[in-house]
C-alpha positions in Angstrom: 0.0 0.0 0.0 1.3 3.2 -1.2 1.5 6.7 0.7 1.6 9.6 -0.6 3.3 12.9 1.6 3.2 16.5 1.1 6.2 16.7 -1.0 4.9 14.2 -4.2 0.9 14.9 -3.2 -0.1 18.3 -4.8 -4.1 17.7 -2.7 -1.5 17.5 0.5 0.6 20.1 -0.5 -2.4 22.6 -0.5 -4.3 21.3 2.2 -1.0 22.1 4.4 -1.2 25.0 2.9 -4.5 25.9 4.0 -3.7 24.9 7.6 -0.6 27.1 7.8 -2.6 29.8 6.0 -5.5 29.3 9.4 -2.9 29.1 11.6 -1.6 33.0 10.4 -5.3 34.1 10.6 -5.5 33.0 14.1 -2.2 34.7 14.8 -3.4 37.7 13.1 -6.6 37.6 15.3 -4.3 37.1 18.2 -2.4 40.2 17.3 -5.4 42.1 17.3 -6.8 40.8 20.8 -3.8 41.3 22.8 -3.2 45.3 21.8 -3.0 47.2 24.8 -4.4 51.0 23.9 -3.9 52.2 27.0 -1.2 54.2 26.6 -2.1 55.4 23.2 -5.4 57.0 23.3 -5.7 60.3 24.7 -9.0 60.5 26.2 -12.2 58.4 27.0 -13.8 59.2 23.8 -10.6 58.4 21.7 -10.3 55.2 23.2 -14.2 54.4 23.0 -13.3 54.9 19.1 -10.3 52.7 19.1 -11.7 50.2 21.2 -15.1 49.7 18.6 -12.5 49.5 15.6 -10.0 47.0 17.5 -13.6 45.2 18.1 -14.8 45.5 14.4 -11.1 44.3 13.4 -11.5 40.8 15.3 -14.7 40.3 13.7 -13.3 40.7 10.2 -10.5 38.1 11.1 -12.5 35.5 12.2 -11.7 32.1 10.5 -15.4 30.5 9.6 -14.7 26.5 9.7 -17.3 25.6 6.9 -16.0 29.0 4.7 -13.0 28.6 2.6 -10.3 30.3 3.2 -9.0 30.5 -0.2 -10.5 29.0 -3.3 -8.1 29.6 -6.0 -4.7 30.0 -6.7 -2.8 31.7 -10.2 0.8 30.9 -11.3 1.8 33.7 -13.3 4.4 33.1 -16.3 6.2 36.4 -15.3 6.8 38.3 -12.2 3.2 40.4 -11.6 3.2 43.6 -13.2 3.4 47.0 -11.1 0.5 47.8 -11.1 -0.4 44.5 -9.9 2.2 44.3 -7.5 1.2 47.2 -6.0 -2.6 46.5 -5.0 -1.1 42.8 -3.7 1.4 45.0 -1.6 -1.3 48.0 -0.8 -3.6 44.7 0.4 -0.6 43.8 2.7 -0.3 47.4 4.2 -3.6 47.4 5.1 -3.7 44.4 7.2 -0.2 44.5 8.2 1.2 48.2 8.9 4.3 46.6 10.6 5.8 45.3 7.5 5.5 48.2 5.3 9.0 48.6 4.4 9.2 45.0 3.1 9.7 43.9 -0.4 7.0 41.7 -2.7 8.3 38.7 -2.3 5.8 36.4 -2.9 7.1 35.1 -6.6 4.6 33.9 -9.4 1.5 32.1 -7.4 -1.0 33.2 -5.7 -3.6 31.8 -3.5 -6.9 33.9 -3.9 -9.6 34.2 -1.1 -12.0 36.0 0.9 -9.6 38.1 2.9 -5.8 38.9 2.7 -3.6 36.7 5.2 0.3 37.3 5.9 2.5 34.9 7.8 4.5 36.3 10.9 7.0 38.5 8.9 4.1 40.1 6.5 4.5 38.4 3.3 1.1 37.4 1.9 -0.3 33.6 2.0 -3.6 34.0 1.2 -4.3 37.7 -1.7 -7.8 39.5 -1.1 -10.0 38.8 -4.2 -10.6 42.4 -4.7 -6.5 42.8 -5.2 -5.3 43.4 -9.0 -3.6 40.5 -8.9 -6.4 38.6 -8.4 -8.7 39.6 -11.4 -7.2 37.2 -13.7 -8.8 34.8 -11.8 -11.9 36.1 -13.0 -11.2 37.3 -16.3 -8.1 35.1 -18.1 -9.0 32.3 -20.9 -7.6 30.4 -23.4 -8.3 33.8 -25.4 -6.4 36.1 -23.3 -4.7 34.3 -20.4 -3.6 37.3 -18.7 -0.2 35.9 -18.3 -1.6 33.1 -16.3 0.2 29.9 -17.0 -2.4 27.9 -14.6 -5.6 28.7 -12.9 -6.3 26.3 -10.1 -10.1 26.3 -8.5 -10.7 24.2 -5.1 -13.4 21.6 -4.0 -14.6 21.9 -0.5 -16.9 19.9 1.2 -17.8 22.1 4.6 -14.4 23.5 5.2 -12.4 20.6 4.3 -10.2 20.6 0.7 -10.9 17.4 -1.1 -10.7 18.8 -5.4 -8.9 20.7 -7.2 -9.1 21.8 -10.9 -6.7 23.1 -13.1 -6.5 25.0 -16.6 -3.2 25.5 -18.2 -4.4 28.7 -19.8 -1.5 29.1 -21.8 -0.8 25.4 -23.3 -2.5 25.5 -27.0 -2.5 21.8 -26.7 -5.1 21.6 -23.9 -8.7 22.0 -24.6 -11.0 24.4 -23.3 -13.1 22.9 -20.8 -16.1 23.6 -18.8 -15.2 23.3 -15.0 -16.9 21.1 -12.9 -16.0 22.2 -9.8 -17.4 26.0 -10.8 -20.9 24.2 -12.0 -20.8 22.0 -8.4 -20.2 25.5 -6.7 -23.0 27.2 -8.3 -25.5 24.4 -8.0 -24.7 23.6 -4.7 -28.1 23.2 -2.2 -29.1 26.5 -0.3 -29.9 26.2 3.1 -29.6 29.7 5.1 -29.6 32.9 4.1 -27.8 34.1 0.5 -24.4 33.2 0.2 -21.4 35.1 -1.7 -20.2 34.2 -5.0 -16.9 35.1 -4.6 -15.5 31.8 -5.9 -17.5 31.7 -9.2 -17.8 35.4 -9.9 -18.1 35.0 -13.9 -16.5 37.5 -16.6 -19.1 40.1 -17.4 -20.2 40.1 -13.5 -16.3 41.0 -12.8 -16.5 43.6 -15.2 -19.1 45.6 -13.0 -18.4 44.8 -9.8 -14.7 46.2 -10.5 -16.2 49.3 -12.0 -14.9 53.1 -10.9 -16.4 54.6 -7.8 -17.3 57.5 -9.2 -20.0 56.5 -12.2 -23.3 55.2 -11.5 -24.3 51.6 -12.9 -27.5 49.7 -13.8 -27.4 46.2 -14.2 -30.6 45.0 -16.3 -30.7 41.0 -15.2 -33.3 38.3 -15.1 -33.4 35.9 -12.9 -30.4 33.9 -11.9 -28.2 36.0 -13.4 -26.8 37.2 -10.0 -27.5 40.4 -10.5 -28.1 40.7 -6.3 -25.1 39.1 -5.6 -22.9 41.3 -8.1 -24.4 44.5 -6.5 -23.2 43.3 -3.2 -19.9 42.3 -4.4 -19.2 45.8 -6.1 -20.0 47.4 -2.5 -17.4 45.2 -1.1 -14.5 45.9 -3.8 -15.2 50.0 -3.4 -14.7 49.7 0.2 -11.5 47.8 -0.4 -10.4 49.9 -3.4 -11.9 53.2 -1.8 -11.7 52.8 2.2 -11.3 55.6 3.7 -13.2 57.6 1.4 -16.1 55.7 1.4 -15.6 55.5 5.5 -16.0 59.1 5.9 -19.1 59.1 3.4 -20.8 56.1 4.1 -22.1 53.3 1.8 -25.8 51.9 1.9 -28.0 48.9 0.6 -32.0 49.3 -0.1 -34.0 46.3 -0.6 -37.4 45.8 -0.8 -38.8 44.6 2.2 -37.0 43.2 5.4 -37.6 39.9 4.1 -35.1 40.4 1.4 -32.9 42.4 3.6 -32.7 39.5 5.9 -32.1 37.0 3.3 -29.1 39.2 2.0 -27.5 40.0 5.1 -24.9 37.6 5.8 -23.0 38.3 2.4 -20.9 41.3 3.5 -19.9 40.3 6.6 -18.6 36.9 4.8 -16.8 38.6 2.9 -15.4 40.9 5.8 -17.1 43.9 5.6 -19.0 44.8 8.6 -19.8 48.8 8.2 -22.8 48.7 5.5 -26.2 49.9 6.2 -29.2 48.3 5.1 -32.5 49.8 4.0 -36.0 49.5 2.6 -36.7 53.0 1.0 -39.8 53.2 3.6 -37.2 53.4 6.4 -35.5 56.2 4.3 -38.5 58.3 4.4 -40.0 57.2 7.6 -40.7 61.0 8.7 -44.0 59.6 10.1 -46.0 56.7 11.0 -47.1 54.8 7.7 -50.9 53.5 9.0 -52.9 54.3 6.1 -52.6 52.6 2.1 -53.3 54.5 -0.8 -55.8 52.6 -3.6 -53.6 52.3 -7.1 -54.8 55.3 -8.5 -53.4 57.6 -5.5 -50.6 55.8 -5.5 -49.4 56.5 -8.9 -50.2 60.3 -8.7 -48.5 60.7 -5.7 -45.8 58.6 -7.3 -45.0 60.5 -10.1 -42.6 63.1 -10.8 -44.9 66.2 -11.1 -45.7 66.1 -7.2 -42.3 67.4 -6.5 -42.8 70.9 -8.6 -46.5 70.7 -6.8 -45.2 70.9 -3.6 -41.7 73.4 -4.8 -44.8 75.9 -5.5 -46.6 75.1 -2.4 -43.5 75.7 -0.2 -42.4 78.9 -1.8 -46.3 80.2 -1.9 -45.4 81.0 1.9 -42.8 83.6 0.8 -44.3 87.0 0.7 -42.6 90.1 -0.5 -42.5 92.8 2.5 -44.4 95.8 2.6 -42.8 97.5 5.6 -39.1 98.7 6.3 -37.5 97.1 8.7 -36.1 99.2 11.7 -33.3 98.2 14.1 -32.7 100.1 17.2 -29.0 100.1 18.6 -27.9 102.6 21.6 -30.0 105.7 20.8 -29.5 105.8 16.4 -32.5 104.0 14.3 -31.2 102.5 11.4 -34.3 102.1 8.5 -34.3 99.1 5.8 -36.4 100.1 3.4 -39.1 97.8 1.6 -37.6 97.4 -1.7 -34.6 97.2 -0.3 -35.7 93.7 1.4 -37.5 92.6 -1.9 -34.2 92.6 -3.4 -32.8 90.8 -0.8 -35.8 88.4 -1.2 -35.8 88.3 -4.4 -32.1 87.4 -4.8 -32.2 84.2 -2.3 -35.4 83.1 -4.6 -33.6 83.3 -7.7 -30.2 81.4 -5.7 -30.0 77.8 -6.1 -30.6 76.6 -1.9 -33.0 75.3 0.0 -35.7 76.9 1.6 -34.1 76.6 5.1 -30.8 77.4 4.4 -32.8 81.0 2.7 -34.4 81.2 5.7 -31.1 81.2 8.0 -29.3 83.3 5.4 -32.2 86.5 5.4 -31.7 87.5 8.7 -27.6 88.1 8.0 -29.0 89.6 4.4 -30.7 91.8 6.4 -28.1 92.7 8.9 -25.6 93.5 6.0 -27.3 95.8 5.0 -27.6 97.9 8.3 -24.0 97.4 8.1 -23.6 99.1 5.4 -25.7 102.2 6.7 -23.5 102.0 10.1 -20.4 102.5 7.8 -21.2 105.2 5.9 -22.5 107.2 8.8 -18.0 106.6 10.3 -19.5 103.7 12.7 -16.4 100.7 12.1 -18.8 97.5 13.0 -17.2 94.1 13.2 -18.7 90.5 12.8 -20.2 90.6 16.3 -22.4 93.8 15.5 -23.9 92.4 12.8 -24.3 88.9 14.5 -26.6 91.3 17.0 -28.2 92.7 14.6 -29.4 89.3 13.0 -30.9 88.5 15.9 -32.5 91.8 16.6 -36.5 91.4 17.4 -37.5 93.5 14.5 -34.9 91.6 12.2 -36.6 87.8 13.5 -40.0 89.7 13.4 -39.7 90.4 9.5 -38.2 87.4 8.5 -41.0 85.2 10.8 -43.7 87.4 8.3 -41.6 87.5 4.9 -39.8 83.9 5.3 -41.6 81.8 7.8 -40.8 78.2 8.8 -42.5 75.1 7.2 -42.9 72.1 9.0 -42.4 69.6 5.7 -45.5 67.2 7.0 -47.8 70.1 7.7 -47.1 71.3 4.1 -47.6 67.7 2.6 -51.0 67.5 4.9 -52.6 70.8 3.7 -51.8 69.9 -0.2 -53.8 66.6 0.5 -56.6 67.8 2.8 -57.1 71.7 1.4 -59.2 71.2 -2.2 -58.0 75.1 -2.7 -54.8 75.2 -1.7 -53.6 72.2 -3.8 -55.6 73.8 -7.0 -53.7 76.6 -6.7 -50.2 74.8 -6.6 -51.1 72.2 -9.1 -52.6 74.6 -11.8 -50.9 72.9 -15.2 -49.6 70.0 -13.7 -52.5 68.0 -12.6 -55.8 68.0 -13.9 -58.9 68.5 -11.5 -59.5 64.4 -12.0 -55.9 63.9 -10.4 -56.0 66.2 -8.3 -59.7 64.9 -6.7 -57.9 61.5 -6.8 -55.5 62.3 -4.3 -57.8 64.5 -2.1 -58.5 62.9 1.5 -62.4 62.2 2.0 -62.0 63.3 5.7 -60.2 65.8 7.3 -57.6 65.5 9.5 -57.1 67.1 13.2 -52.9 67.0 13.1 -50.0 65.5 11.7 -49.8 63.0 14.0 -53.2 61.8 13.6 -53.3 61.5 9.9 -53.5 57.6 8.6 -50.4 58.6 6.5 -49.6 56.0 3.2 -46.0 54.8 2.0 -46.6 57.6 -1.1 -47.4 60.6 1.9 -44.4 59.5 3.2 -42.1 59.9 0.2 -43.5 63.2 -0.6 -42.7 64.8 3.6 -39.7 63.6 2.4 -39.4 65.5 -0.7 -40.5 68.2 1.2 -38.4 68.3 4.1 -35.1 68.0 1.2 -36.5 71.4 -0.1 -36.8 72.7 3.1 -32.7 71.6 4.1 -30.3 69.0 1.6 -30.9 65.4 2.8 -27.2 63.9 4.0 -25.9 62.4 0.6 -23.4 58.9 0.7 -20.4 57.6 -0.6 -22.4 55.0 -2.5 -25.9 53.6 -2.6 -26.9 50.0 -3.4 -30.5 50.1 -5.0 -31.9 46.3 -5.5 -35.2 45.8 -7.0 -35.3 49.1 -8.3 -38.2 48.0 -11.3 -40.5 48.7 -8.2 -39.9 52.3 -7.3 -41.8 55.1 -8.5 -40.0 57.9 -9.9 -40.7 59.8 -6.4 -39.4 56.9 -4.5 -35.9 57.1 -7.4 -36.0 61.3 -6.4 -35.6 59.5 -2.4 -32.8 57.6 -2.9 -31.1 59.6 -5.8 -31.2 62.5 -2.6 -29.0 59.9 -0.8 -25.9 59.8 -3.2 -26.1 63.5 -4.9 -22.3 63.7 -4.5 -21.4 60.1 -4.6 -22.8 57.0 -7.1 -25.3 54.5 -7.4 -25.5 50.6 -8.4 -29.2 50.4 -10.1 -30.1 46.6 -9.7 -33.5 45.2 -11.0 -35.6 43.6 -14.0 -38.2 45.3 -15.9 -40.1 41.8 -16.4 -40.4 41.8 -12.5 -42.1 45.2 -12.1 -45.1 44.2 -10.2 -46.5 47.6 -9.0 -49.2 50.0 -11.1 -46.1 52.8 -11.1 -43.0 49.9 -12.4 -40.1 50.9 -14.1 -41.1 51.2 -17.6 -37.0 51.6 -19.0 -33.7 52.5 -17.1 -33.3 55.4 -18.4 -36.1 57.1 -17.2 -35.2 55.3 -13.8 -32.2 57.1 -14.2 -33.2 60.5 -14.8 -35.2 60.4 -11.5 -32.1 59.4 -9.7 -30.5 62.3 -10.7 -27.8 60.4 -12.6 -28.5 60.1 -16.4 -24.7 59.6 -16.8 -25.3 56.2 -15.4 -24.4 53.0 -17.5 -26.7 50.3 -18.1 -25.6 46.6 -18.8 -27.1 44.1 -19.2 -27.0 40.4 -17.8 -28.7 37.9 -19.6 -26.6 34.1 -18.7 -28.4 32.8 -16.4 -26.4 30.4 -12.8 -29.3 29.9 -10.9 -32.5 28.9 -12.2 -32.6 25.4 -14.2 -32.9 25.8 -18.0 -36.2 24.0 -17.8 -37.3 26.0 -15.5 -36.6 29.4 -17.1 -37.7 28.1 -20.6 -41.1 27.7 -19.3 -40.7 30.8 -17.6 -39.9 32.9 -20.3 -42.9 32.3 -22.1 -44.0 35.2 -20.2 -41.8 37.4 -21.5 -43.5 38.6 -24.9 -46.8 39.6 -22.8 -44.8 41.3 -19.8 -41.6 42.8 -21.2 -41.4 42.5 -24.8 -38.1 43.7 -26.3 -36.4 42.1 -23.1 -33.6 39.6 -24.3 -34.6 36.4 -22.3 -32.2 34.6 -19.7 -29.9 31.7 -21.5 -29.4 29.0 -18.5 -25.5 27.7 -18.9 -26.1 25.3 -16.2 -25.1 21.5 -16.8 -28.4 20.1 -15.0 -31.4 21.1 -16.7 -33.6 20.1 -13.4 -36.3 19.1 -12.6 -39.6 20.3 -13.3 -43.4 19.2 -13.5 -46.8 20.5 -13.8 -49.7 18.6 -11.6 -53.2 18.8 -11.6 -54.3 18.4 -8.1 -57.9 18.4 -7.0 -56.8 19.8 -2.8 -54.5 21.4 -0.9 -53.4 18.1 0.5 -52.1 17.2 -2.5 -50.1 20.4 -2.4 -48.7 19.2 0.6 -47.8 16.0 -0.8 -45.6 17.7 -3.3 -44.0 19.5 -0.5 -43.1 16.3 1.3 -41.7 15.1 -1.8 -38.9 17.5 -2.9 -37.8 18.1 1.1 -36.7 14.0 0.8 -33.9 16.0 -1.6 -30.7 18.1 0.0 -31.5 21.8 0.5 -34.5 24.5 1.3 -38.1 23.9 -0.4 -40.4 27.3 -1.1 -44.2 26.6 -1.3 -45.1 29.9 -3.2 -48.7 30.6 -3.6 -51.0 33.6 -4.3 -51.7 36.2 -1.1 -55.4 34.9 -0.5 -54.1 31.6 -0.4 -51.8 31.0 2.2 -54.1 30.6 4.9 -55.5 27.6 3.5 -51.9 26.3 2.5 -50.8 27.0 6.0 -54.1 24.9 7.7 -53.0 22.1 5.2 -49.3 22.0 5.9 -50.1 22.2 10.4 -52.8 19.5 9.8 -50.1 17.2 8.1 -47.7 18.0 11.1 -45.2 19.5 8.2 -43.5 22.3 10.2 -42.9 25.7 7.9 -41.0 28.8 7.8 -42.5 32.8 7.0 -40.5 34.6 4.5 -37.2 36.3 5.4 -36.6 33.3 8.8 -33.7 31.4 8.2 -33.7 27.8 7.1 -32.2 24.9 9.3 -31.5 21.3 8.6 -34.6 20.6 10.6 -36.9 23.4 9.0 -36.4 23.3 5.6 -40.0 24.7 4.5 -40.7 28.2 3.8 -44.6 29.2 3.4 -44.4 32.3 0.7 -46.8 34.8 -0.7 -46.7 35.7 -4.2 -45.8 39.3 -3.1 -42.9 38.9 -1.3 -41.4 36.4 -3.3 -38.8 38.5 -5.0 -35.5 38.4 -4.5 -35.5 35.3 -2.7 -34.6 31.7 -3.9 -35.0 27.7 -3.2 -33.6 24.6 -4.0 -37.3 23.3 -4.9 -40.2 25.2 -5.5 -44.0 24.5 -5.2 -46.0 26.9 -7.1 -49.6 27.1 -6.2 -51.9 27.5 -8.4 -51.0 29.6 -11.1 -54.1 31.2 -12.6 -54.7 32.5 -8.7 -51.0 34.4 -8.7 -51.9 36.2 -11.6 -55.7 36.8 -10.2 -54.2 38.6 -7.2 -53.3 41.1 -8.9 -55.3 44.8 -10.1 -54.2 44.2 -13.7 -53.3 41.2 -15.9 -49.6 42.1 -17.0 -49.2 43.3 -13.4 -50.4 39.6 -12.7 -48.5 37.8 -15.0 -45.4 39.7 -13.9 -45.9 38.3 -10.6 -46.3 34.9 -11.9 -42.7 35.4 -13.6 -41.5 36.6 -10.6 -42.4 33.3 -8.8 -41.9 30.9 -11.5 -38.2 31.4 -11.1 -37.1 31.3 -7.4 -36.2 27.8 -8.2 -32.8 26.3 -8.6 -33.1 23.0 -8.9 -36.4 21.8 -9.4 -39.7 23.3 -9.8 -44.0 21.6 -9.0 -46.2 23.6 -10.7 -49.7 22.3 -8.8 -53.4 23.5 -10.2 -56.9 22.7 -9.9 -57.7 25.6 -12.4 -56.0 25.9 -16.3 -53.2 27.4 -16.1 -53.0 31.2 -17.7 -53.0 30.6 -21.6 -49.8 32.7 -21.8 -47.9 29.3 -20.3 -49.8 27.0 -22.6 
């Protein structure tokens, strides 16, 4: 019987390799735990500071057992270039300030992984995949190698290396070949929340996620293309490319609901970035209590773009040219402002491109100036101080309360809803009485606070309060889903990067509310950045080609013109349509794809859950709400059609069809939705029905 050692084994060889590269995470880690700071920080504030980032640091290094630690490695034919070098040697900096004066050593291989790793005296063991030197990785072919003699991918099962795969990217006499290990990695069972793709990041996906900083990108995608997944891998290579800018500025991810949010929330951190906020665009604008809902026809009035010049007018109506001079009284001398005089002050902050508030600070200082002025000429010498007096003078805050009062940006939004006159006169030529009755309250309403505000009021005190003083704008602002928003909604979020850049995700086929996306670059021109970039994603990882065949045949009622996802998977899965006469039956299906590894969906129309959920407690078959993590135990996750998107399964059940589509205040609307839930599987799909199916499938 033959043994094989490390030194004639190339599995061994990298699996020791892996445990020496653990071994100088944990003495990283250790590093990290035993600074002292007590000598270093100056006061109890500074070392509050220190302390959270020393915390935040041992997080980022910890060493998950069932999480790779590297999953590729490149042997370059030449020495990296500089430009290369230098991001592999900027990586080590960063996690290793100690060695900065040492040279790249590290020859022609590297091993590529989640994080950067250095031995005891700084050289690198394991690269950061965001490093130059790792794009190849990514990118190289038979085509254009990239310099790359071989590319070597990993097999894993848990945290354990048992594979490995390698392409000799520059040898003419070896074929191309698809890689097994890649299509194993992709079609792996999900159980838990979304996962990173880090190890199978393809080509075109590379290409945007290592896009600049500083332009805005949309990424078109149907389902399974990973467009989610690229989105929150471009966040994590700007924080490593950009760090300290984006720290100061801040970086953000909106989702739809807090089901998706939840789903999604594990992926940064795996990937060692623990600083990004999440968001639903309601928690953006959540100025007030959302108790009320607006019927579809509201909605979309209050959803469109017009309602923010209604409400420009109806903020400005409250500016009033004065009448009177104003007179300050200092010592025993009267100094007179007259009237025209303050219209032209007025009038130049009206024609100045700033807020309402920041007007309203500046008038009283206008105003001051120009007693100043008069002080001056008369042989007074007054300083900064006199005319900070002045500013604050009771006749000075008197005037400006009448000429320039303050606006409380709900109060303004409830009087344009609840005043028939008042939001006639402000939306003369821009909506017609019809549109205007439409979004007119029936009742009215005692205060602000008691008002059953909607999800649209919202967005619009939020509008309003930006006029009144500039929202706080990010770094860089992760939209997902983004086919949903109204162009108000797109104004909301656009106010949260004005001086930093956007990734658009989202799919017009998905659009499933009365005011959806109808192209990107409208979508864009409400976000304020019609310099933006659209791409497009249309190979599709996830969904079984089956699946997404059947799918598709959706697509010429529901987004025509849309180029339809082309499934590269290996396994076409599995997929079959039942006729069923009860819900039992449903269950049954259930039962039968959770004997297979990985999570099972039961998807079904709003108004049908209850009646799926009696079934499945009846049959003792415990079940999940959308958004709770999965377990080896609790595989089963009960799902309404409506919050469906954005979330995925191993297996699917889709309840009956025809009652998805039903649900719904429109038929494309409907069918959309229907799309939408179609393709949540990845490896097998039951299509169950007691009524026909909608004719657009047949």
């Amino acid at each position: 019987m033959s043994t094989s050692t490390p030194a004639d084994d190339p599995l061994a060889r990298e699996r020791s390799h892996l445990a020496a590269s653990r071994a100088a995470l944990r003495a990283m880690r250790e590093d990290v735990e035993s600074l002292d700071i007590r000598d270093v920080t100056a006061n109890w504030v500074n070392a509050e500071v220190l302390s959270r980032q020393i915390d935040e640091r041992i997080k980022a290094l910890a060493d998950l057992s069932d999480t790779p630690l590297f999953f590729g490695r490149l042997d370059y034919l030449h020495a990296p270039r500089a430009d290369q070098a230098e991001g592999a040697e900027e990586s080590k900096r960063r996690e290793a300030p100690s060695s900065q004066g040492r040279r790249w050593e590290t020859g022609g291989r590297f091993y590529i992984g989640r994080r950067h790793v250095h031995d005891a005296g700084g050289d690198p063991m394991v690269i950061d995949w965001r490093a130059p030197v790792s794009q190849p990785f990514y990118r190289a072919s038979k085509k254009d190698p990239m310099d790359v003699g071989l590319r070597r991918r990993f097999g894993y099962t848990g945290g354990d290396l048992t594979a490995y795969e390698d392409e000799h990217l520059s040898d003419p006499a070896e074929a191309a070949t698809a890689s097994k290990l890649l299509q194993q990695e992709i079609e792996r069972p999900r159980v838990g929340p979304m996962r990173d793709i880090v190890a199978t990041i393809q080509p075109e996906q590379d290409e945007i996620v290592r896009s600049g900083l500083s332009g805005t990108v949309c990424v078109q995608g149907g389902p399974g293309t990973g467009k989610t997944a690229v989105g929150l891998h471009r966040v994590a290579y700007l924080l490593y490319a950009h760090r300290e800018r984006l720290a100061r500025t801040g970086t953000l991810v909106i989702g739809p609901n807090k089901s998706f949010l939840h789903y999604i929330e594990q992926v940064l951190p795996a990937l060692g970035e623990l600083t990004v906020r999440q968001a639903t665009v309601d928690d953006l604008v959540a100025h007030v209590e959302v108790r009320g809902a607006d019927d579809a026809a509201a909605a979309v009035i209050k959803g469109d773009a017009r309602m923010a010049e209604v409400l420009r007018r109806a903020l400005y109506s409250h500016v009033t040219m004065p009448t009177e001079p104003v007179v300050v009284v200092r010592g025993s001398r009267r100094w007179r402002v007259p009237s025209y005089e303050l219209e032209d002050i007025v009038r130049e902050l009206l024609q100045r491109d700033i807020r309402y508030g920041a007007a309203r600070e500046a008038l009283p200082q206008r105003i001051a100036h120009a007693v100043l002025v008069q002080m001056e000429r008369s042989g007074e010498a007054p300083d900064d101080r006199v005319q900070d007096a002045v500013a604050r003078n009771s006749a000075v805050k008197a005037a400006v309360k009448e000429i320039w009062p303050a606006v409380d940006p709900a109060k303004l939004v409830l009087r344009l809803l609840t005043d028939a006159d008042f939001l006639a006169e402000h939306a003369a030529g821009i909506l017609d009485e019809d549109e205007q009755k439409t979004i007119l309250w029936a009742k009215p309403v005692r205060s602000v606070k008691s008002a059953k505000w909607s999800a649209a009021d919202a967005v619009l005190i939020d509008e309003a309060a930006d006029l009144i003083q500039r929202t706080h704008s990010l770094g860089h602002v992760v939209l997902d889903e983004a086919q949903d928003l109204s162009p108000m909604q797109y104004r909301a979020v656009g106010r949260r990067c004005t001086t930093g850049s956007a990734t658009v995700l989202g799919d017009l086929a998905q659009g499933t509310t009365p005011w959806a996306t109808r192209s990107w670059d409208e979508a864009l021109a409400h976000l304020g950045k019609r310099e933006g970039v659209i791409e497009e994603l249309t190979a599709g990882f996830r969904v079984p080609t089956d699946v997404i065949a059947y799918a598709s045949r959706l697509l010429p009622h529901i987004a025509p013109g849309l180029t339809p996802v082309a499934s590269v998977r290996e396994n076409p899965g599995f997929f079959e349509i039942r006729t069923v006469t009860e819900a039992s039956e449903v269950v049954a299906a259930c039962e039968e794809l959770l004997r297979n590894e990985g999570s099972t969906g039961l998807i079904a129309a709003d108004a049908r859950v209850p009646v799926l959920a009696e079934a499945l407690t009846a049959a003792g078959l415990p079940y999940l709400a959308p958004g709770a993590e999965t377990t080896q135990e609790t595989r089963l996750t009960l799902v309404p059609a409506s919050l469906a998107k954005g979330l995925e399964y191993d297996y699917v059940v889709l309840d009956e069809p025809q009652a998805v589509v039903d649900g719904e205040p429109d038929e494309r609307t409907g069918l959309r939705r229907l799309y939408v839930a179609l393709t949540r599987a990845v490896s097998g799909l039951i299509v169950t029905h007691a009524a026909a199916v909608p004719p657009q499938l047949a």
